[in-house]
C-alpha positions in Angstrom: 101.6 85.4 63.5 101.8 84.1 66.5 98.3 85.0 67.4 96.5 83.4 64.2 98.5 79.9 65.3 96.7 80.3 68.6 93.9 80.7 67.2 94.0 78.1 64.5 94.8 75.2 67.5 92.1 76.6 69.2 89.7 75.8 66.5 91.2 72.4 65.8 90.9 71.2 69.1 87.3 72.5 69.2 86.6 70.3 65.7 87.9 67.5 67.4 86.3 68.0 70.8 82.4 68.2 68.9 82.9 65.2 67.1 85.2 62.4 69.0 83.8 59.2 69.3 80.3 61.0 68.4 79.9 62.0 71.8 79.3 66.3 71.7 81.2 68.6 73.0 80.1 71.4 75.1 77.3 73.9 73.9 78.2 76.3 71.5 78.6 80.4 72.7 76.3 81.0 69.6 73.9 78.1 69.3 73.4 78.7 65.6 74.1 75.3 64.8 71.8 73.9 62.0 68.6 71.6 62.8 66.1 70.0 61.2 62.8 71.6 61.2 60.3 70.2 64.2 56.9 69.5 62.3 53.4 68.7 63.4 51.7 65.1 62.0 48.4 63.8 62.6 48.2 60.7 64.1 45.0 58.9 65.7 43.0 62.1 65.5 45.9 64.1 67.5 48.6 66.8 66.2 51.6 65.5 67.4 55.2 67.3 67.7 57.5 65.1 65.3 61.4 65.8 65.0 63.8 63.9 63.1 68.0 64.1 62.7 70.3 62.6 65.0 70.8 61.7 68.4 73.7 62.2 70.7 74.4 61.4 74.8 75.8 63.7 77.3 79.5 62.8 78.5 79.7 61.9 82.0 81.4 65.1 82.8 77.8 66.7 82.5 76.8 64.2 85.3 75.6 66.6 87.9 75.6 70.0 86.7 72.8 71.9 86.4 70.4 71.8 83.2 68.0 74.8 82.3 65.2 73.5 84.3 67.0 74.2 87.1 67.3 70.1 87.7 70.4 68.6 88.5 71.7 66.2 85.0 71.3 62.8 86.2 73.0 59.9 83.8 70.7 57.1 85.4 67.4 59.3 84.6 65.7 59.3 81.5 65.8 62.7 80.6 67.0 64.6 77.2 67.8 68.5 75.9 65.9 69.8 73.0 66.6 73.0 71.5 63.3 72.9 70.0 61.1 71.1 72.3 59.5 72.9 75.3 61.2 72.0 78.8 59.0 69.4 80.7 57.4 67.9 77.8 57.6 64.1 77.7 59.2 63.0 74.3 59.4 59.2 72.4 62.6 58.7 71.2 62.7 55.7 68.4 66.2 54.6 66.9 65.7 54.2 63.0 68.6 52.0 62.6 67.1 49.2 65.1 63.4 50.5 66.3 64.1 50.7 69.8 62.2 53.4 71.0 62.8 55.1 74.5 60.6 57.6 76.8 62.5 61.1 77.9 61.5 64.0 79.7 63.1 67.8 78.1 64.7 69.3 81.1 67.5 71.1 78.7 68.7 72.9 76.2 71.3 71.6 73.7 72.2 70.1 71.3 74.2 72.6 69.6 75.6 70.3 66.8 74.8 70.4 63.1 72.0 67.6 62.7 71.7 67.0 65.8 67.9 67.0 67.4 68.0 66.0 71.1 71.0 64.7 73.4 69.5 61.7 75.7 70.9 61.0 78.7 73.3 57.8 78.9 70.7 55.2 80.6 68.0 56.8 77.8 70.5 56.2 75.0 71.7 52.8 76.4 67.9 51.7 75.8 68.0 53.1 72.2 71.5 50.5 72.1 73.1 53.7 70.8 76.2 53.7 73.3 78.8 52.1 71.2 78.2 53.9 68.1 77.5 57.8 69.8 74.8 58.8 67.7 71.9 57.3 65.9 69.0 58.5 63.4 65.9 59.6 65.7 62.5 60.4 65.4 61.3 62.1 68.2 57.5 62.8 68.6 55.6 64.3 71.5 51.8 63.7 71.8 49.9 66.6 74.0 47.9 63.6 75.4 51.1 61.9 76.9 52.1 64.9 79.0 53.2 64.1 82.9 51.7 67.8 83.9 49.2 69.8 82.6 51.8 72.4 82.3 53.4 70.3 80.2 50.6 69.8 78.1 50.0 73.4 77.4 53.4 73.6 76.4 53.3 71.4 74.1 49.7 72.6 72.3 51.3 75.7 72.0 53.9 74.6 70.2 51.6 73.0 68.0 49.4 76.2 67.5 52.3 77.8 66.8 53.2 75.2 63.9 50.0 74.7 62.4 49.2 77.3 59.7 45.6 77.2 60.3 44.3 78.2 64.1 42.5 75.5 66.7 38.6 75.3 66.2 36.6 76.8 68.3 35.8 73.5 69.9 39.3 72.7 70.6 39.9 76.3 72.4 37.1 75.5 74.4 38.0 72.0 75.7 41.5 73.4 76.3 39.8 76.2 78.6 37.8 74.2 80.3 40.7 71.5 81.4 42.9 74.5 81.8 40.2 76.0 84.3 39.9 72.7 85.7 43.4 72.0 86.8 44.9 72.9 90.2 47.0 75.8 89.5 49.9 73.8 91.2 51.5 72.6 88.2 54.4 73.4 87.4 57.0 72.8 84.4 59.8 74.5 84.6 60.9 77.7 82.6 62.0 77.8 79.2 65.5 79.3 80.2 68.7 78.5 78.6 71.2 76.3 80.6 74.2 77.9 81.7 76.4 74.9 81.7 74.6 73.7 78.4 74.0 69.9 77.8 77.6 69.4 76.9 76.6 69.1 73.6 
């Protein structure tokens, strides 16, 4: 009996942990919490990575500790965690409720909150005017063309490719060959490895 109350207060404070003040709690053991689907849209002649669901910010304790790029979490920094989104890629970040929109780079992984699509750092989320409230509807898209890195870039189109039921023409595997081939080599982006201290979310 006495294990089962344990338990039960264990859970509770958990429950209450994830969703005080709308600021997340640490990652879940599992990550199996539920997400929106990312989709691709066209837009100017470009596939572009779109996600929408809600927002959240890392609590300061996260200030510091190391995300799964291998970078240090820095508050002051506009950067974000994505479960979906490859690490490196640079995402905009538009608050529906007041169209403030806000420029991230992915260096984690997280959220791991029901709805939840990307957790912004607190300088990115005070530019979305999202501090008081916690959270905030998102879109989130990421346009191959906006990439920092070429790295990056290929990331991103392969996330596409992998999206789009039909497969690149043959004139867009070619031009993404030939830039490839092109490029220094020295790029780099960062693995796609999971955090071990999460994004605190």
């Amino acid at each position: 009996m006495k294990t089962i109350r344990i338990i039960v207060l264990a859970l509770g404070a958990t429950t209450l942990g994830a969703t005080l003040g709308g600021i997340s709690a640490p990652a879940l053991a599992s990550g199996k919490a539920k997400v929106p689907p990312v989709h691709v849209e066209h837009e100017d002649g470009e596939q572009v990575l779109v996600h929408k669901g809600e927002a959240s910010f890392y609590s300061q304790k996260f200030h510091g500790r190391t995300t799964a790029s291998g970078e240090a979490m820095n508050q002051n920094k506009p950067t974000a965690a994505s479960r979906a989104l490859p690490l490196g890629a640079k995402a905009t970040v538009t608050n529906e409720d007041n169209g403030r929109t806000v420029d991230v780079i992915v260096n984690d992984r997280g959220p791991y909150v029901d709805g939840r699509v990307i957790d912004l750092s607190r300088s990115a989320a005070r530019k979305l005017d999202m501090i008081e409230d916690g959270t905030a509807p998102v879109t989130v898209e990421v346009k191959p063309s906006e990439q920092p890195t070429e790295a990056a870039r290929d990331k991103v189109e392969a996330k596409v490719d992998q999206l789009t039921p039909d497969r690149p023409s043959d004139r867009q595997v070619a031009e993404r060959d030939e830039r490839r081939a092109g490029s220094s080599g020295s790029d780099k982006g960062g693995s796609d490895k999971v955090s071990q201290s999460g994004s605190g979310k």
